[in-house]
Each structure stands twice: as C-alpha cells, then as structure tokens.
C-alpha positions as CSV (number, residue, x, y, z in Angstrom):
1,X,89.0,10.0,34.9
2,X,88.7,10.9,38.6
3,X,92.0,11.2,40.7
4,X,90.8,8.8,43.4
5,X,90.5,6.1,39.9
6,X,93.6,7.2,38.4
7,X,95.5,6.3,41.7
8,X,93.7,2.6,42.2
9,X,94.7,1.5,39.3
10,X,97.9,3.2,39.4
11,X,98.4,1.4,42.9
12,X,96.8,-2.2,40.9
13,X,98.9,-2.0,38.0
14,X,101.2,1.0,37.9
15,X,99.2,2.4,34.4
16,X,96.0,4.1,34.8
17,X,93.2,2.2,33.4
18,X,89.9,4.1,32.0
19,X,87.0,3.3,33.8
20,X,83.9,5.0,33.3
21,X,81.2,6.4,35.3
22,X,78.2,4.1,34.5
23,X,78.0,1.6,31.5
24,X,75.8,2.1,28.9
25,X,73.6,-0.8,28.1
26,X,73.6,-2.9,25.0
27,X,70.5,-2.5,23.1
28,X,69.3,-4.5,19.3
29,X,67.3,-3.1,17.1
30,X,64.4,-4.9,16.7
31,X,62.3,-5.8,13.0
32,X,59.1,-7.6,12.6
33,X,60.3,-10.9,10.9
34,X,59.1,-10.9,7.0
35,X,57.5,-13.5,5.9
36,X,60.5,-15.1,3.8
37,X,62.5,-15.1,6.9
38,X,59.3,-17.7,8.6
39,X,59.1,-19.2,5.7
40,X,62.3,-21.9,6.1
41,X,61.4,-22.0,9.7
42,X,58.5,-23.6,9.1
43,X,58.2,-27.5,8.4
44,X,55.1,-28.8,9.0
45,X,55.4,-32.8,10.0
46,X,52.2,-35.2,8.8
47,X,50.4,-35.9,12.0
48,X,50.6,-39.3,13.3
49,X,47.6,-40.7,14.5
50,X,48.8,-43.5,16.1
51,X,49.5,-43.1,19.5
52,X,52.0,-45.9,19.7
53,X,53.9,-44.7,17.2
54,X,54.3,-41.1,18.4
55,X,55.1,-42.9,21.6
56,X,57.4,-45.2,20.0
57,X,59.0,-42.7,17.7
58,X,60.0,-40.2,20.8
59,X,61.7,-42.5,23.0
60,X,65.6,-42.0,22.3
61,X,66.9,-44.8,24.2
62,X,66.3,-48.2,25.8
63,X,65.6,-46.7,29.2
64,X,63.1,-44.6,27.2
65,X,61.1,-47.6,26.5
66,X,61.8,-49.0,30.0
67,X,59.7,-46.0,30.9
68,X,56.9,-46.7,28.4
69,X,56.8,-50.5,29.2
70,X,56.4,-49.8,32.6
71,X,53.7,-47.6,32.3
72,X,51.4,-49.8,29.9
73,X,52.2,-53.1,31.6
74,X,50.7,-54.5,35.2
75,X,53.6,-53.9,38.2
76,X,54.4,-58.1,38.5
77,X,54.7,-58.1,34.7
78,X,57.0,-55.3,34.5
79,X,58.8,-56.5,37.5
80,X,59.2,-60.0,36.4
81,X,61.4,-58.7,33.1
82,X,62.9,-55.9,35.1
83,X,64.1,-57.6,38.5
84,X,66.8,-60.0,39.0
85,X,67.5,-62.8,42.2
86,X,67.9,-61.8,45.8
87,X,69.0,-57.4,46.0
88,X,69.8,-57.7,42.4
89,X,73.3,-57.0,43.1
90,X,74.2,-58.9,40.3
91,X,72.4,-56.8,38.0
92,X,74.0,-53.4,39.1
93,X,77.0,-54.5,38.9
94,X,77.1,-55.8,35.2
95,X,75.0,-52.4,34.7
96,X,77.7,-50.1,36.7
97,X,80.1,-52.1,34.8
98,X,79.4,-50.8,31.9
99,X,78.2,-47.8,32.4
100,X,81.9,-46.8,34.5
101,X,84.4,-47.8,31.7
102,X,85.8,-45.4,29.7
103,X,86.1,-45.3,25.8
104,X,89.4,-44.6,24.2
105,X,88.8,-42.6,20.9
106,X,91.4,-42.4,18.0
107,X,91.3,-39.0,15.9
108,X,92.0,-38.3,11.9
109,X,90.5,-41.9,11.1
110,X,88.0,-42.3,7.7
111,X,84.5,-42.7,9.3
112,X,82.5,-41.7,6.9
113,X,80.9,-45.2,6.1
114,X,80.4,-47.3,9.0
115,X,79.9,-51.5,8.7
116,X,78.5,-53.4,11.8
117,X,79.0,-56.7,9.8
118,X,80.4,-59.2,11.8
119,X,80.0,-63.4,11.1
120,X,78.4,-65.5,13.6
121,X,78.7,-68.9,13.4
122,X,80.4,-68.7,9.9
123,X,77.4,-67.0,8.4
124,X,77.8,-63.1,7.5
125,X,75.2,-61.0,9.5
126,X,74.6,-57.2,9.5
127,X,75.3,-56.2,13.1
128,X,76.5,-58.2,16.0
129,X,73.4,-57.9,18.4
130,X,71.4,-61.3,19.1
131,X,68.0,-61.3,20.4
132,X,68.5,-63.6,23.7
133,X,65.7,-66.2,24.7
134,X,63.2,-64.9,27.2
135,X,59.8,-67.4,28.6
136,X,56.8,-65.9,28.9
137,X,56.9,-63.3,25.9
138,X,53.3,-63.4,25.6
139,X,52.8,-62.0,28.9
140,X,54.4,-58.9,28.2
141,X,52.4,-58.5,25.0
142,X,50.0,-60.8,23.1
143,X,52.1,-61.1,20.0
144,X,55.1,-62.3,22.1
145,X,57.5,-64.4,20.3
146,X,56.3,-64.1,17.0
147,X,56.3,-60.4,17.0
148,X,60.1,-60.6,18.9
149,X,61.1,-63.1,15.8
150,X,59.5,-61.5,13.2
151,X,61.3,-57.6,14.2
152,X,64.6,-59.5,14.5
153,X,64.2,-60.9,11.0
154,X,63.7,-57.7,9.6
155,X,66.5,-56.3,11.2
156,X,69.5,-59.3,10.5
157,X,69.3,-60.3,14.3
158,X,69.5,-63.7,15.1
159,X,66.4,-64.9,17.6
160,X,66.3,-67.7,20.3
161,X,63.0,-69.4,20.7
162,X,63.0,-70.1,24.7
163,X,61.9,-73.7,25.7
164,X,59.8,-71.7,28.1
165,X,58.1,-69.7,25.4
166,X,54.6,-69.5,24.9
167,X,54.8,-69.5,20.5
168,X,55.0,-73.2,19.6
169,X,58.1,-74.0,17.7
170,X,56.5,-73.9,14.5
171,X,54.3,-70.8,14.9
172,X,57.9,-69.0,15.6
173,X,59.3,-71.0,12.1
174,X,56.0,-69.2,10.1
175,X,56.3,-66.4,11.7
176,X,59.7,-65.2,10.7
177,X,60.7,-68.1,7.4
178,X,63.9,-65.7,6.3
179,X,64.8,-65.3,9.8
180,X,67.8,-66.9,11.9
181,X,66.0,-69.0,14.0
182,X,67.7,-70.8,17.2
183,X,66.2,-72.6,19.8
184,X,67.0,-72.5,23.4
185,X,66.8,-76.1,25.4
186,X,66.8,-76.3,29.4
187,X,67.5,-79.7,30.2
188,X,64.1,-81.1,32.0
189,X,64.3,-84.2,34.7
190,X,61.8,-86.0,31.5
191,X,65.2,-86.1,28.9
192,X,62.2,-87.1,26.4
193,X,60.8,-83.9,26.4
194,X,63.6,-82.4,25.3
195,X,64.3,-85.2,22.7
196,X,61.2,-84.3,21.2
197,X,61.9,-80.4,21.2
198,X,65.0,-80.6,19.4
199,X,63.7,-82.4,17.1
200,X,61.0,-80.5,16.4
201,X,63.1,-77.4,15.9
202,X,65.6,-79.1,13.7
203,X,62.1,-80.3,11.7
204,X,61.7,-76.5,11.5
205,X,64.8,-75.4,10.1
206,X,66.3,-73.9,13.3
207,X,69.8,-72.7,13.1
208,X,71.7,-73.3,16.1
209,X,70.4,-75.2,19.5
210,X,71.5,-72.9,22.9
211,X,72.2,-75.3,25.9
212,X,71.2,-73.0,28.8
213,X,73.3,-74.5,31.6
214,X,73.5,-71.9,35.1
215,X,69.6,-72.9,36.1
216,X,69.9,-76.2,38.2
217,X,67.4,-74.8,40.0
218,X,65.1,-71.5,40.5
219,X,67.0,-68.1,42.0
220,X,64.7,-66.3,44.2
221,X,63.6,-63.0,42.5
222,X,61.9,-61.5,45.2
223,X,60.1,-59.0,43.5
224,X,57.9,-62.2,41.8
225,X,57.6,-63.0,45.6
226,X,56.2,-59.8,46.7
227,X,54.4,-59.4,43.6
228,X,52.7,-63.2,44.0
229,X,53.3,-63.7,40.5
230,X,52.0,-66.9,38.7
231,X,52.0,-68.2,35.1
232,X,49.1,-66.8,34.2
233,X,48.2,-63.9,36.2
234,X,46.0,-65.2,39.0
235,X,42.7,-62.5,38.8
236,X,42.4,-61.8,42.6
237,X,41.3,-58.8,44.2
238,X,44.7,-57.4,43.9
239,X,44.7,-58.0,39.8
240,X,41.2,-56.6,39.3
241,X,42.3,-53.7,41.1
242,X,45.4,-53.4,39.2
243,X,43.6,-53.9,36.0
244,X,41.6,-50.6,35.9
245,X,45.0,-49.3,35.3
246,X,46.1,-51.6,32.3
247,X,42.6,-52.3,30.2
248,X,44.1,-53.0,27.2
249,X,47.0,-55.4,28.1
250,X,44.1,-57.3,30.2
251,X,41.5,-57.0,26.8
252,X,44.4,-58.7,25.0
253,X,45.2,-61.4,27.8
254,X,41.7,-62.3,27.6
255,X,40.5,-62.0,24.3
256,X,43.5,-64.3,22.3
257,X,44.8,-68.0,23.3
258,X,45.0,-68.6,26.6
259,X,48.8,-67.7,28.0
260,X,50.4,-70.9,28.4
261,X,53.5,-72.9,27.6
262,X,54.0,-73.7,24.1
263,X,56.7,-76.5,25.1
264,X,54.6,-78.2,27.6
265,X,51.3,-78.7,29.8
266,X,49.5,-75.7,31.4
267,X,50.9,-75.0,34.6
268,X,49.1,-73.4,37.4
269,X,51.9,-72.2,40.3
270,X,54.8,-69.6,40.9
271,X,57.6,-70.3,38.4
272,X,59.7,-71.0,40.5
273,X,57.8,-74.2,41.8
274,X,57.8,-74.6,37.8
275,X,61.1,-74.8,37.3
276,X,62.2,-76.6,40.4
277,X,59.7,-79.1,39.2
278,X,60.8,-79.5,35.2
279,X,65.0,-78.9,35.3
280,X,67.5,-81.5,35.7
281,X,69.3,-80.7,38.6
282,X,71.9,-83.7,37.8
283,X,73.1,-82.8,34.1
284,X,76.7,-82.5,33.9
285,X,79.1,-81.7,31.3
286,X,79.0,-85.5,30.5
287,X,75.4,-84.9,29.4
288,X,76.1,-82.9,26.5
289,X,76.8,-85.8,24.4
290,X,74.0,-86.6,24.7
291,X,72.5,-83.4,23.6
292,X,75.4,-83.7,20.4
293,X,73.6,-87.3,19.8
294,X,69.9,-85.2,19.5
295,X,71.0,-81.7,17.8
296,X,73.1,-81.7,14.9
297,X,73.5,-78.5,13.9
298,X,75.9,-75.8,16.1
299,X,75.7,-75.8,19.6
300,X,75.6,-72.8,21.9
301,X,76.8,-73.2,25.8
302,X,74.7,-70.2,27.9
303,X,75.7,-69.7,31.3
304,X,79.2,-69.8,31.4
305,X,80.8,-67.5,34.6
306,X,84.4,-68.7,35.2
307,X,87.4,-69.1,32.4
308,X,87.8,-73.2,34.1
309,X,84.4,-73.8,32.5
310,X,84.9,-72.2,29.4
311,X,87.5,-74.5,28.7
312,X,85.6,-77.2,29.7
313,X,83.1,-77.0,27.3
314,X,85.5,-75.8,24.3
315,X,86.9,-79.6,24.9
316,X,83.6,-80.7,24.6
317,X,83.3,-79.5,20.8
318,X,80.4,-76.6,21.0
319,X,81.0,-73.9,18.3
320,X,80.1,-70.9,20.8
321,X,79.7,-70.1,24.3
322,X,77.6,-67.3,26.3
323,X,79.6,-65.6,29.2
324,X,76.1,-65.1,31.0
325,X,74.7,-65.1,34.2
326,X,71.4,-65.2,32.9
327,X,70.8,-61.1,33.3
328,X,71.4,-61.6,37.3
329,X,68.3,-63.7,37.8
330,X,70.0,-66.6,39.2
331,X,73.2,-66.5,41.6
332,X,72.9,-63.0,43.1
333,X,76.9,-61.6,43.4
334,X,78.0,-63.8,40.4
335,X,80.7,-62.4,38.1
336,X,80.2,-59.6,35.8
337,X,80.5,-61.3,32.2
338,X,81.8,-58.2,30.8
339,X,84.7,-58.5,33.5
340,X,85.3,-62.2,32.1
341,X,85.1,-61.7,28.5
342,X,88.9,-61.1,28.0
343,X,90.6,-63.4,29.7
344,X,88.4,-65.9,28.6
345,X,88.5,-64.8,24.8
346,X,92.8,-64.7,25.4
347,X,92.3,-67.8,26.3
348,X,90.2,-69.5,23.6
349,X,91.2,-67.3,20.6
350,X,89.1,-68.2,17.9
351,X,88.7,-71.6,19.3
352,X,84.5,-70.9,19.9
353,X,83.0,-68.0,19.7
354,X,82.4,-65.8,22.4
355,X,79.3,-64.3,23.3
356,X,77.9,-62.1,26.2
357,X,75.0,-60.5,27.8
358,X,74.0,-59.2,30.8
359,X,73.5,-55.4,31.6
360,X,73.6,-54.2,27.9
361,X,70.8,-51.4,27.3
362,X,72.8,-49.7,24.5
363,X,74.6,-49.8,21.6
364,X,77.6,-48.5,23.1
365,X,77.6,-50.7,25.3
366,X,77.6,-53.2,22.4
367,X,80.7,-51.5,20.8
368,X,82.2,-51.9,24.2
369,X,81.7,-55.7,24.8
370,X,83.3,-55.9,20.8
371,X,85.9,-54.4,21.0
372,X,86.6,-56.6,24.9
373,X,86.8,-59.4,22.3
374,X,83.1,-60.4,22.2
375,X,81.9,-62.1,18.7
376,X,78.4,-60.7,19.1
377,X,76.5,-59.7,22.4
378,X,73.1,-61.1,23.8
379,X,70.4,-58.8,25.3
380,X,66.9,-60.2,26.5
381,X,65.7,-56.7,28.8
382,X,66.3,-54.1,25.9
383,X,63.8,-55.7,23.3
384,X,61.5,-56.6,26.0
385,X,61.3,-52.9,27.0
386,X,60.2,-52.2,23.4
387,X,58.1,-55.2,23.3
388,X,56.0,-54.0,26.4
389,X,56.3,-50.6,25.0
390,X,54.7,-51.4,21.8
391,X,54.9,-55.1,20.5
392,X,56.4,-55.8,17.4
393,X,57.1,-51.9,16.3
394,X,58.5,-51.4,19.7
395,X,61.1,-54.4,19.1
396,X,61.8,-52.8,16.0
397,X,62.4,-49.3,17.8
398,X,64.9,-51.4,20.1
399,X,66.6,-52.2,17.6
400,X,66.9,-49.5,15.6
401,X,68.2,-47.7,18.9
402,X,70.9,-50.2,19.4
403,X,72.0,-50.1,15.6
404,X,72.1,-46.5,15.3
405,X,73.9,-46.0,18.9
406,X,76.5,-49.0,18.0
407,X,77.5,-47.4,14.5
408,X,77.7,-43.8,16.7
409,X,80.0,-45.1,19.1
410,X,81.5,-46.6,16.3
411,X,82.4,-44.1,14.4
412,X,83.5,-41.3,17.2
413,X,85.6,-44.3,18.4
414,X,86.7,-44.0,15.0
415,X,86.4,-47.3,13.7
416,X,84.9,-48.1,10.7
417,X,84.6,-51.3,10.8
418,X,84.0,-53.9,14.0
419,X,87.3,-55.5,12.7
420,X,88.9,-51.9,13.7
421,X,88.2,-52.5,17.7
422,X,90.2,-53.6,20.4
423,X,90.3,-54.0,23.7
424,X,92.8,-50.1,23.4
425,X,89.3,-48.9,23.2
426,X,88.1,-49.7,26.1
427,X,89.2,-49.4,29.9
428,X,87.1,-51.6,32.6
429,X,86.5,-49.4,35.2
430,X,88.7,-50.6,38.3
C-alpha cells in the first residue's frame, strides 16, 4: 500500500485500510443451457382463439376492464356508465375515499382457508357483493340484463332488475331461475304503473323489492349533455361517424330487438326529460305504505345519505337500507356513503341491514366497507365495465376479480372469516 493511502486512512480512521490499485472485474462462466435445464422452462399454454377471452382473461382488475369497455363501446355510451352529475365531485370523492384509508393487518392469524359467506336478508350467500340496478343494460351490450343476471347467478350474487331496464321482468326470471332475483321500483307520477310492476315481479318469484328514493328528479350529467345522448342512440352525422370506430356494438344494436324500455313505452328524448317526466317528485316517507300494501316480500330503502333518514325509514319497518348516492349521478357534493356507514350502522345495530355502494371498483374495497360495518356492498360501474368489455363472460371476469381480491385482502388482513372484521381494520382517511 502506498504511503500517501496508508496516511488517508490513517488520518479517516487511525488504522490503515487496504485499498488496491484497480479492481478486478467480476466475471461468470458461461454454459450453453442443456436441454433438461429448458425442459421445465417450457410450458406451452393451448391457444385461445377467442379474442374476447384472451382480452378478458388479461385484464387484472376492474380499471382493466374500464379500459377494454371504453375501447369497444361508442364515447356517450361509455360516458353515460362512467360519468356522474355536475364536476363529478361526488364521484372522486367516494373513489379517494377509498382509495386513502389505510388497512390495519393483524399477524400470526390461521388464513389458510378463507369464507366470504355472509347472510343477506336471512338467507346464507357465498360473498357479500350485490350486483346493483343499472337502466339501459342493453345499450352497453345486447345481452344486457339477462347476461348481468345470469353471471350473478352463477357466481351467488344477488341481481336487481332496474325499473328502467330494457329485459322484461320475466325474460330476467328465465334467464337466471336459480338466481336471487330483486327488483328495483322508482316511484312514477302514474302509481299504477308501478302497481302493476311489483306485481309482476312478485308473479315472478323476485326476492326482495329496492325502493330507490334520492331521484325526485334528474341530476345533470353533463357529459350526456355534451355527448347529446338519447335513449336510443340518435344515428346523426356525429353517430355514423362514430360508428366506423364501434362496427360491432352498432351490428348488434341493429340486428336484435329494438333498445327500448322493458317497463314502459318507447321513449324518444334525453333521459333526463324521461325521468323528469315519469318520477313522482311528491312521494314521501308516508308513501311507503303504500308500497308495503303492493310488495310483500323484504323491502330495500336505496338512497339513504344522512343518519336522520336512516332512522326514519328503520321506523318505517324495511328490512335493509342502501347508504347510496346513487354512484354520484344525482346531488353533486353529497356525502361519501363510506363516510356514513359507521355511525349509521352504531346507530341501527342489527336493526336493518346495512348496505353501500358508491366508488367500489375492488374487492378490497369490499373488505373495507365490511369490516366499516357494511352487511354486503352494492356496485353498478364494476360489472358494467366487464359487461361492455365482454357481455356475460366479462360480468363473470368482474366478479371473479372482486371475489379473488376480497378473499386477498382478506386473508393478509388476516381474517378468515367476514365475521373476523372490524372497523380496527380500517382507518378513514381524515
């Protein structure tokens, strides 16, 4: 070692380190491979020919399929299942929500078989995910709510038939017998309209009636606005256009039945001017006797957004509630019901059950909203994004996503069971 070395490191450290010169470089000696080293290596797959499969089968996630959707469907389609009222505040926030809290694991817990079994409405089911009503469904694919209720059935998710749907009430029944059929009932200014739909989905074995109750009347969704969107697609110049981009979601728009409303007469206009024309802006909580004197099987409440009108319609005798506000497509800045679900579910106990929705696209976020205190949790967006994607095998794919991700979370929460959960597991972010 040189003396001008020796006497840095003396001066660094007081003990004289050995340096050297110039390092020599690491080399490997290199083989060609044998063949029973490729041998493992190699696992040939069958090829899949179907190209919705292969697309189906790569997407990871529900944003995955978002992205598929929205490549396969025309813009105002897309934009009418992905946009919410006004800026869509409403939306980000129940989406920030969820994607800001924070999950609190517990270590050196038995997770080696995990059970998303939960009860809804005193029947057992295999997972607590419900398949939220959604109009329209054959717009965003030609199968629409009979390829929606037929995935769900397959997969122990309960389905709600919207009264905006575009499957008749029966048709949804055939589609999916083993299934848990509800129905979803907007209160229309004609009360014997809705008379007659509740009876016909009691005639059809439905399961459970859901009173949506936060639409009064339209939100403005601006996108629909921009987009000039009507119910069906109007073919101007615009829509030809944008058709040489979609050919084969416009070959199946206009080669099966006509798009129209299965609960009522065609309809040529925006939906808002439908709505605005069909609900009852005057129903109060009053009216839901009358709905009880109609339906009498369990009644769901959708729509609730403050704990003062939870309470309300526990009084009133429903079995379960939905803390919703209806995926941020009505009241722009309305509460986050993520935010709500615990004081509302200290409140009632086990009272109702306690649903919620808004802003889920996973199955964490599924775990998180259970162990908050929800009894099962609502999406409408993350099925649709598979049903887009690829109609009833890309509602299956959503579901299998969610399942999979729930019973994940699950497990590196450490919980075994959904009975395991609480709301330790979970911090809101502030």
């Amino acid at each position: 070692m040189s003396t001008s070395r020796r006497v840095a490191a003396e001066q660094l450290g007081g003990h004289p380190t050995v340096v050297t010169e110039k390092e020599k470089p690491v080399s490997a000696k290199r083989q060609f491979p044998r063949w029973s080293q490729l041998k493992p290596l190699l696992r040939p797959q069958a090829p899949t020919f179907k190209r919705t499969q292969r697309r189906l089968d790569d997407a990871a996630s529900i944003d995955d399929l978002r992205t598929i959707a929205r490549r396969r469907t025309p813009r105002a389609v897309f934009d009418y299942v992905d946009g919410a009222a006004e800026a869509e505040i409403s939306l980000r926030r129940a989406r920030r929500t969820f994607r800001d809290l924070e999950f609190r694991p517990e270590i050196l817990k038995d997770v080696s078989h995990v059970d998303l079994s939960t009860p809804i409405l005193g029947r057992d089911n295999p997972n607590p995910i419900l398949f939220g009503p959604t109009g329209f469904t054959r717009m965003m694919h030609h199968l629409g709510e009979s390829a929606v209720a037929t995935a769900a059935a397959d997969h122990g998710i309960p389905y709600s038939l919207s009264t905006m749907g575009t499957t008749s009430i029966p048709d949804v029944a055939a589609a999916a017998p083993q299934g848990r059929n509800w129905f979803q009932l907007y209160v229309w200014k004609d009360r014997a309209a809705g008379e007659e739909l509740m009876s016909q989905a009691f005639d059809a074995g439905y399961e459970a009636l859901v009173l949506t109750v936060d639409v009064p009347i339209a939100g403005l969704r601006r996108r629909d606005v921009h987009n000039g969107m009507t119910i069906p697609p109007e073919l101007t110049a615009r829509t030809i256009i944008n058709a040489a981009r979609y050919p084969s979601w416009w070959f199946n728009l206009l080669t099966t039945e006509p798009l129209t409303f299965a609960s009522l007469t065609s309809w040529e206009g925006t939906i808002a001017q439908l709505l605005d024309k069909l609900f009852d802006p005057t129903m109060t909580i009053d009216d839901l006797e009358w709905v009880r004197s109609y339906w009498k099987g369990p009644l769901v409440i959708k729509g609730i957004q403050t704990l003062a009108d939870a309470k309300k319609v526990r009084d009133a005798g429903v079995e379960a509630i939905v803390l919703s506000n209806h995926g941020g497509r009505q009241l722009d800045r309305a509460p986050v019901p993520l935010r709500l679900l615990p004081e509302v579910k200290q409140e009632l106990q086990d009272d109702v059950e306690v649903y919620v929705d808004t802003g889920v696209m996973s199955g964490a976020d599924i775990i998180a909203a259970k162990a908050l205190g929800a009894d099962a949790v609502m999406v409408g967006r993350a099925y649709l994004y598979g049903l887009m994607a690829g109609g009833e095998a890309g509602v299956a794919r959503a579901a299998e996503i969610l399942k999979t991700e729930a019973a994940r979370t699950m497990a590196l929460l450490g919980a075994s069971t959904l009975r395991e959960l609480s709301p330790e597991h979970v911090r809101l972010p502030q």
